[in-house]
C-alpha positions as CSV (number, residue, x, y, z in Angstrom):
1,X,254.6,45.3,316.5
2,X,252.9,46.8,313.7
3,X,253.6,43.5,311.6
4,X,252.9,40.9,314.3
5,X,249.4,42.9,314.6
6,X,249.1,42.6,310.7
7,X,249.6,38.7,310.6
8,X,246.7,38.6,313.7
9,X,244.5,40.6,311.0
10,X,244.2,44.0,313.6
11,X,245.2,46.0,310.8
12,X,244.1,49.2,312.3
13,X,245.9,48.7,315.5
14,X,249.2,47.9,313.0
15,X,248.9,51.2,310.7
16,X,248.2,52.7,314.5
17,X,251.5,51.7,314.8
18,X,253.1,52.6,311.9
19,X,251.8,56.4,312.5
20,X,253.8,56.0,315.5
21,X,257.2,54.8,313.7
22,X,256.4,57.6,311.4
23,X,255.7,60.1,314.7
24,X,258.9,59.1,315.7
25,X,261.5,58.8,312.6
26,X,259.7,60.7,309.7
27,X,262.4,59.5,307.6
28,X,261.4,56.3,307.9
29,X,261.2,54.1,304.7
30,X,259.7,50.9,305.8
31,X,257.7,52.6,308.1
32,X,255.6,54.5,305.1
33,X,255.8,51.2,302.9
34,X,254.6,49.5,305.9
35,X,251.9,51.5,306.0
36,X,251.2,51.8,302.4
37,X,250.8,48.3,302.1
38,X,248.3,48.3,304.9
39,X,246.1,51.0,303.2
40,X,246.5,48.6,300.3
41,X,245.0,45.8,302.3
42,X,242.1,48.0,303.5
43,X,241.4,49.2,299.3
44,X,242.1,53.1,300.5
45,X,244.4,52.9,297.5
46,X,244.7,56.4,297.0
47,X,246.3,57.1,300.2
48,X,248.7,53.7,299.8
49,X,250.0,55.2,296.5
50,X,251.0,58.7,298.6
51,X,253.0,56.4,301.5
52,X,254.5,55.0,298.7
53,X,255.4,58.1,297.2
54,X,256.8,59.1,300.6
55,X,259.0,55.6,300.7
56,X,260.4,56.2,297.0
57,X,261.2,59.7,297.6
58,X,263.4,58.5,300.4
59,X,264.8,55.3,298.8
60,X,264.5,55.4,295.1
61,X,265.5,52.6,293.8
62,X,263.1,50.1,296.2
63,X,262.0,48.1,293.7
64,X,259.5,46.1,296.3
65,X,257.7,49.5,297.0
66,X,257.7,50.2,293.2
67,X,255.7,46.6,293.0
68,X,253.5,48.0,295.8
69,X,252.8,51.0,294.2
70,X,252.1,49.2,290.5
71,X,249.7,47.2,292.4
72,X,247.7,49.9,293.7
73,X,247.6,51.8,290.3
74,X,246.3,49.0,288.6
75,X,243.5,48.8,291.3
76,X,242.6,52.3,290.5
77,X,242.5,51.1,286.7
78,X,246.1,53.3,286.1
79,X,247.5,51.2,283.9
80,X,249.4,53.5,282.2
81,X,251.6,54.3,285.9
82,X,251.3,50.5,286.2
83,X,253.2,50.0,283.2
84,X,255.7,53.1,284.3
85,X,256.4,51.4,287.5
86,X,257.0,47.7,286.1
87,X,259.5,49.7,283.7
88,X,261.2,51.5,286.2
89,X,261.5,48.1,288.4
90,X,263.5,46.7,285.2
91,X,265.4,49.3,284.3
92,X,266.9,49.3,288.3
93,X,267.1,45.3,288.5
94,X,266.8,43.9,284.4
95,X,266.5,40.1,286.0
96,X,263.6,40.7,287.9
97,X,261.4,37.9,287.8
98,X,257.8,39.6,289.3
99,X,258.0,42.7,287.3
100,X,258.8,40.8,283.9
101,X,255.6,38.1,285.3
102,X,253.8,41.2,286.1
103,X,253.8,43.2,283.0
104,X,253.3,40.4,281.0
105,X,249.8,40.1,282.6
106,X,249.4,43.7,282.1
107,X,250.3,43.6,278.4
108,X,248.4,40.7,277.8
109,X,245.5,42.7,279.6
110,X,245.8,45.8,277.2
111,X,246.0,43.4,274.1
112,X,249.7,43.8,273.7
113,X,249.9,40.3,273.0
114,X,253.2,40.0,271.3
115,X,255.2,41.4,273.9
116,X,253.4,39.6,276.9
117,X,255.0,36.7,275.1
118,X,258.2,38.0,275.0
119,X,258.5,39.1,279.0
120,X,257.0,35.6,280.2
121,X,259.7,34.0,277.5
122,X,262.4,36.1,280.1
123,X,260.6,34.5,282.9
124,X,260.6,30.9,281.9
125,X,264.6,31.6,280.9
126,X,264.6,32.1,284.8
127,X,262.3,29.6,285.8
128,X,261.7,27.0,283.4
129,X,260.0,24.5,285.3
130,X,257.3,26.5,286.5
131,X,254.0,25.1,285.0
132,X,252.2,28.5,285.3
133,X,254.1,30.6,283.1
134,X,253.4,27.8,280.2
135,X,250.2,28.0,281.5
136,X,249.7,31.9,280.9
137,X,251.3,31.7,278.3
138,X,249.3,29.4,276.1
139,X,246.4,31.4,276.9
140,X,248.3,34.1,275.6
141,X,248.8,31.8,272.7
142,X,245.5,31.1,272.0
143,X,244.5,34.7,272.0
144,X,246.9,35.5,269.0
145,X,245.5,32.1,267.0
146,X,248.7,30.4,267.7
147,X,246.8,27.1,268.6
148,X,249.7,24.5,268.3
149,X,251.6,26.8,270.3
150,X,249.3,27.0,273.1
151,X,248.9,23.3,272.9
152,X,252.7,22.7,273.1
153,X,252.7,25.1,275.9
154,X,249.4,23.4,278.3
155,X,251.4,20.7,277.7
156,X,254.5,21.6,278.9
157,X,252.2,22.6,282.1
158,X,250.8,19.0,282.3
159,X,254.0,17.4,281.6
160,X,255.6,19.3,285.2
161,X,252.3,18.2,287.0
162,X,250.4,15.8,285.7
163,X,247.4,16.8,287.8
164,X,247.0,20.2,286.4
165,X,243.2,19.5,286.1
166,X,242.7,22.8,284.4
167,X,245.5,22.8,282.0
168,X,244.0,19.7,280.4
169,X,240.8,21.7,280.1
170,X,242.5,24.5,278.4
171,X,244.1,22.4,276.0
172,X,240.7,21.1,275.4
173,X,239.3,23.7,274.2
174,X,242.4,24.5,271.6
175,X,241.9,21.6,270.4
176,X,238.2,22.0,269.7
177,X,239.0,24.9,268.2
178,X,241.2,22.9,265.6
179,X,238.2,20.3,265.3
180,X,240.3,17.6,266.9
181,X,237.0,16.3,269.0
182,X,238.4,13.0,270.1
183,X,241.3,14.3,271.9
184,X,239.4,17.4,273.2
185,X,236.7,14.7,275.1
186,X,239.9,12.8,276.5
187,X,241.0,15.7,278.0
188,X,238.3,17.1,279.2
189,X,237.4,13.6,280.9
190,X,240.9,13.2,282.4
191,X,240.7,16.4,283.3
192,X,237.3,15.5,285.5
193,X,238.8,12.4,286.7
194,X,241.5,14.5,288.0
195,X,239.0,16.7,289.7
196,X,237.1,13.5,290.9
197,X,240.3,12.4,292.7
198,X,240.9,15.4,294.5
199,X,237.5,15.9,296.2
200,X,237.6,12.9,297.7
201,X,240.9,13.9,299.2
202,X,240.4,15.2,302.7
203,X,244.5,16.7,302.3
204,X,243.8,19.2,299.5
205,X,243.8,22.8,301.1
206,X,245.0,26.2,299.5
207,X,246.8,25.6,296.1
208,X,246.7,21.8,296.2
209,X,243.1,22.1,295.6
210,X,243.1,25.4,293.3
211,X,245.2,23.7,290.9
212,X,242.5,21.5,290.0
213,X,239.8,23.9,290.9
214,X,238.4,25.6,287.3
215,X,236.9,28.7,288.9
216,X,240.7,29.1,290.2
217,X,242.3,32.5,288.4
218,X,246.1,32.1,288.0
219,X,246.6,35.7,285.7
220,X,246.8,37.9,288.7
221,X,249.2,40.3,289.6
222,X,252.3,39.2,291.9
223,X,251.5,41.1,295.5
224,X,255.2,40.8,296.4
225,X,253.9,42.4,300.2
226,X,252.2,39.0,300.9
227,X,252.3,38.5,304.6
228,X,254.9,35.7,304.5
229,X,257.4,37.3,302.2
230,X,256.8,40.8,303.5
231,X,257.2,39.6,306.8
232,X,260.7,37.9,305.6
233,X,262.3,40.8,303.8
234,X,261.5,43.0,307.2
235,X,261.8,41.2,310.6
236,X,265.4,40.9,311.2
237,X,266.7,38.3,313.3
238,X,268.5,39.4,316.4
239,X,272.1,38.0,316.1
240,X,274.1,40.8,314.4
241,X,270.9,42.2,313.2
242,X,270.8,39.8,310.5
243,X,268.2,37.2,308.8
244,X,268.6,33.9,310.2
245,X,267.1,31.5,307.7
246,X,266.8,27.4,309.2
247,X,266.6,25.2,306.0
248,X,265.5,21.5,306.8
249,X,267.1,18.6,305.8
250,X,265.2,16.6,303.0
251,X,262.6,13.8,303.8
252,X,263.9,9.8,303.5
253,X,261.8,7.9,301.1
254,X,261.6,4.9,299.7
255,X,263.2,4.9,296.2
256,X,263.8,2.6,293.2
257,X,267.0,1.3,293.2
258,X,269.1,-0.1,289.8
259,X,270.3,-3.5,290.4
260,X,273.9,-1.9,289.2
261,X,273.9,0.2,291.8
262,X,273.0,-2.4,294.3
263,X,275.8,-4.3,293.2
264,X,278.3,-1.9,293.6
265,X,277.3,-1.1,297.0
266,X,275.7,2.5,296.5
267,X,273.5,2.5,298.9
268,X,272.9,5.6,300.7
269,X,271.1,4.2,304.2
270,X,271.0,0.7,305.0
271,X,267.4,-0.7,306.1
272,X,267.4,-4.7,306.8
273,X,263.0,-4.5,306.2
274,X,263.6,-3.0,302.9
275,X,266.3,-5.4,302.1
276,X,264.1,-8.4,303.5
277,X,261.7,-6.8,301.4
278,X,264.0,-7.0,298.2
279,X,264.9,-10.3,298.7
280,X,261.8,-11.0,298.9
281,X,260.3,-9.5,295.4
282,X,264.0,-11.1,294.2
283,X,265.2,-7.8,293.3
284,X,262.5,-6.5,290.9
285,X,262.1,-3.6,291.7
286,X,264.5,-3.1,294.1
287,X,264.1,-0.5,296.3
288,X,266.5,1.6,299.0
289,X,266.0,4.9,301.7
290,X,266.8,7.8,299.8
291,X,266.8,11.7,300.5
292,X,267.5,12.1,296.8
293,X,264.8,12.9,294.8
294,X,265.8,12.0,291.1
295,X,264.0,11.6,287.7
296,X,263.8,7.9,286.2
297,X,264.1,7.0,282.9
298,X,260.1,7.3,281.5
299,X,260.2,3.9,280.0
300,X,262.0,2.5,283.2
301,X,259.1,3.6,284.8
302,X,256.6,2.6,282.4
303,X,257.7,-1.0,282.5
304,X,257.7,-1.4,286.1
305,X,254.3,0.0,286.2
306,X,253.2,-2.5,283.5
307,X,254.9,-5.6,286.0
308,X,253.0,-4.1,288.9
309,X,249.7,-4.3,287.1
310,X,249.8,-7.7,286.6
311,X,251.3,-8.5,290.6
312,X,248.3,-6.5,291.3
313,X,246.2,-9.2,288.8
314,X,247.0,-11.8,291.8
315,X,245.9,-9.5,294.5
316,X,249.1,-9.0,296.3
317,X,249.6,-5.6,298.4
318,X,253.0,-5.1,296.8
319,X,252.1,-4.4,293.7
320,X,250.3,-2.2,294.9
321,X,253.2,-0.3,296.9
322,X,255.7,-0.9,293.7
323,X,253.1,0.9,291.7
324,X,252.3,3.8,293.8
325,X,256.2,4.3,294.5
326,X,256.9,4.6,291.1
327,X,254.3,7.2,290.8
328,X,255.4,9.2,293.5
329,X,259.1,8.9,291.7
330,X,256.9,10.3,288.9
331,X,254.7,12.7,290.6
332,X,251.7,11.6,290.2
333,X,250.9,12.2,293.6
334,X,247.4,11.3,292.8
335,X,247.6,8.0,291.7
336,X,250.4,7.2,294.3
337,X,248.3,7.9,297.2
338,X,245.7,5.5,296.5
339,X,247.8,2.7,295.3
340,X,249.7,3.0,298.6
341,X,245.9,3.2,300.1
342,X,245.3,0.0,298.6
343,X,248.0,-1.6,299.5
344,X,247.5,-0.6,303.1
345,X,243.5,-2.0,302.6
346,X,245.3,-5.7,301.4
347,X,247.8,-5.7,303.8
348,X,247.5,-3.2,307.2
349,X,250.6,-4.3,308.6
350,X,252.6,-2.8,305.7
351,X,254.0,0.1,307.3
352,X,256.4,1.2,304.0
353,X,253.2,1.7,302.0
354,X,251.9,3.7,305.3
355,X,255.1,5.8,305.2
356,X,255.4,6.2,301.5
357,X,252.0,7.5,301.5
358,X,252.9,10.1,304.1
359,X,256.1,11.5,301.8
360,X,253.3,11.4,298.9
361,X,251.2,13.9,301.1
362,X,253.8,16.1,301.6
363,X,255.5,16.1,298.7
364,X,252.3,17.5,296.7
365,X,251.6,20.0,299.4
366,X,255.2,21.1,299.4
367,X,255.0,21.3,295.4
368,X,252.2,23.2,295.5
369,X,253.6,26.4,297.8
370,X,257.0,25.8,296.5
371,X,254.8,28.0,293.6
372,X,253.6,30.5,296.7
373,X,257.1,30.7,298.3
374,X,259.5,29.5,296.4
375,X,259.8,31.3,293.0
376,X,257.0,34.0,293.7
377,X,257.6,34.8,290.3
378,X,254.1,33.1,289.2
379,X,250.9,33.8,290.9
380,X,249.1,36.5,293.9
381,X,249.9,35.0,297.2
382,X,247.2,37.0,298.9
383,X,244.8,39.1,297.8
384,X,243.5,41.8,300.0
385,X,241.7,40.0,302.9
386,X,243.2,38.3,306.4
387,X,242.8,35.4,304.8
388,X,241.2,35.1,301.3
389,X,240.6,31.3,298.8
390,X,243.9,32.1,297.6
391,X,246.1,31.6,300.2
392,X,248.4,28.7,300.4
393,X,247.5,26.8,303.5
394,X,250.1,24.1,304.6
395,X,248.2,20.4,306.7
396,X,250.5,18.2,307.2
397,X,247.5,16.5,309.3
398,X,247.0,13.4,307.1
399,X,251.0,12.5,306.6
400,X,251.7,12.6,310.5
401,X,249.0,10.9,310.6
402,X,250.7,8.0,308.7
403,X,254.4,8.6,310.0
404,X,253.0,8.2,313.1
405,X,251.1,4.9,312.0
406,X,254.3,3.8,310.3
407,X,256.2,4.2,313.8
408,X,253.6,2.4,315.7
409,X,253.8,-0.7,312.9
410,X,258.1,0.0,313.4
411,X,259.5,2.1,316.3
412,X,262.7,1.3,315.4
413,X,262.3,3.2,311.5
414,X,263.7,5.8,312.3
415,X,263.5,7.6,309.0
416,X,259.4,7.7,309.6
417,X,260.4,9.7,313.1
418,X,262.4,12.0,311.1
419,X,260.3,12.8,308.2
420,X,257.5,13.4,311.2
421,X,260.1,16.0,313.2
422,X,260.2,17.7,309.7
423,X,256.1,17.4,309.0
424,X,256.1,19.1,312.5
425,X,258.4,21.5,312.0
């Protein structure tokens, strides 16, 4: 009860609570990390470092209360027990992702720049797609005068998501530091085209905005008792007392397809529109239903972008929807959505360029909290209000919008309906 108060925002009815768990069992574990992390929430800091005290003392090795209790030490400018408890996470799990994240931050904060490096160099050995450890870590870079290093490493960031508005501004400014003033004004003006792009999304919330937002801070400390993932590691399910996870199935989308492979008959889902539609185009691009998501060739990609620029010369809505399919393929989720916009403008009666659009929506959203709650291992997923800038908030408004559009134009697609049962879901 005490956590389904907490994710309502009565936090003093849920440390109420917890002093009754505690009443009742006062050898209670998650009861006093419970309530330490509540103090935490409410800044009485002081008193969450004594509950965690209390939890340690009666399981030792909790490395999720040792997190807890780092977090509240650094509040209170400790940073010397900050460090201790980041050590003593590593020495009980040596792969752990947060406290290697965490105490790079904390090194890099103290000026022990050097060795920063070396614990997000651990992280990125865990995670090396993750665009926000390269990110840190050029800023780290810069600090130390390793400017080619920093640039190599903003991007690395830019090259994993190409809208990383503020990676391209960071990189900027290496590179005015090195006197290289052309490319510092490219990126800086890319990097406001970017920004341009997303206000005039209406689909942008939490992180998908924040990425491009350059007030946004992405060097602070993982709260590993975030509401979602503490509410995870504690709620049990029912059935045998265990934690019942439900996984979805991937989303269909439409997907380039080789002419080899058409040929020898790999194709996952047959569609008769989309092989109408191949015909139609003669089989350049060809394109299939997929619920693989693979990487293509760069130059592949390249060229079929160049031949859709110059269908798109002759006004024609599926260059348009070639274009903005091999975008999405490349995730430039960006530039996808309004080519598939435009092709939608030339021709409303398109309804692959309506669904392909909706799988664009999601995908970025889904990218962008795959960072909150997927690794974890990168950024604060809540700082200490109900709900504060920084939390990741999922609308899948706009793409159910146009799976349900994408129906209405074809009731019998049926991969639209099920991409929507997942967007609901």
């Amino acid at each position: 009860r005490a956590l389904v108060r907490d994710n309502m925002g009565k936090t003093k009815e849920a440390i109420d609570d917890c002093n009754k768990a505690i009443q009742i069992n006062n050898f209670s574990a998650n009861a006093f990390g419970n309530r330490g992390y509540l103090y935490f929430k409410q800044k009485q800091f002081k008193s969450a470092i004594e509950d965690y005290d209390r939890a340690l003392k009666l399981e030792p090795k909790n490395t999720r209360v040792i997190m807890g209790r780092a977090l509240a030490n650094h509040e209170l400018k400790n940073l010397k027990a900050t460090m201790d408890d980041y050590n003593k996470v590593l020495e009980i799990d040596p792969n752990n992702a947060y406290a290697y994240y965490n105490r790079a931050l904390l090194k890099s904060e103290i000026g022990d720049n050097n060795s920063a490096i070396s614990d997000l160099n651990m992280v990125l050995e865990m995670n090396p797609d993750n665009m926000l450890i390269y990110f840190n870590r050029g800023h780290i870079k810069m600090d130390i005068g390793d400017y080619y290093g920093a640039i190599n490493d903003f991007s690395k960031a830019i090259r994993i998501y190409p809208d990383f508005a503020k990676a391209y501004l960071a990189r900027a400014a290496v590179k005015q530091q090195l006197n290289q003033e052309k490319d510092a004004l490219k990126d800086r003006n890319q990097a406001l085209v970017i920004i341009n792009k997303y206000k005039q999304m209406k689909n942008s919330g939490g992180k998908v905005s924040a990425l491009v937002d350059t007030t946004e801070n992405f060097k602070q400390l993982i709260d590993l008792h975030s509401r979602q993932s503490f509410t995870k590691e504690i709620i049990k399910g029912r059935v045998q007392d265990k934690l019942v996870r439900v996984k979805l199935e991937k989303n269909f989308h439409v997907a380039p397809l080789s002419i080899d492979s058409l040929r020898a008959g790999k194709v996952e889902y047959y569609e008769p529109t989309i092989m109408q539609y191949n015909q139609q185009q003669n089989y350049d691009p060809a394109f299939y239903i997929s619920k693989n998501h693979y990487r293509y060739p760069k130059d592949m990609v390249n060229k079929q972008i160049k031949r859709a620029d110059k269908i798109i010369q002759q006004a024609e809505a599926y260059g348009y929807f070639s274009r903005g399919t091999f975008y999405l393929t490349d995730k430039k989720y960006n530039n996808a959505i309004n080519d598939f916009t435009k092709a939608i403008k030339k021709d409303s009666k398109l309804f692959l360029a309506y669904f392909n659009r909706a799988n664009a929506l999601m995908a970025m959203t889904d990218y962008i909290q795959s960072i909150d709650n997927g690794s974890k291992s990168v950024i604060s997923l809540r700082n200490n209000t109900t709900q504060d800038k920084s939390e990741t908030i999922v609308d899948y408004t706009s793409a159910i919008k146009d799976y349900s559009k994408t129906i209405q134009l074809n009731d019998k697609f049926a991969f639209a309906i099920y991409n929507r049962g997942n967007a609901y879901a």
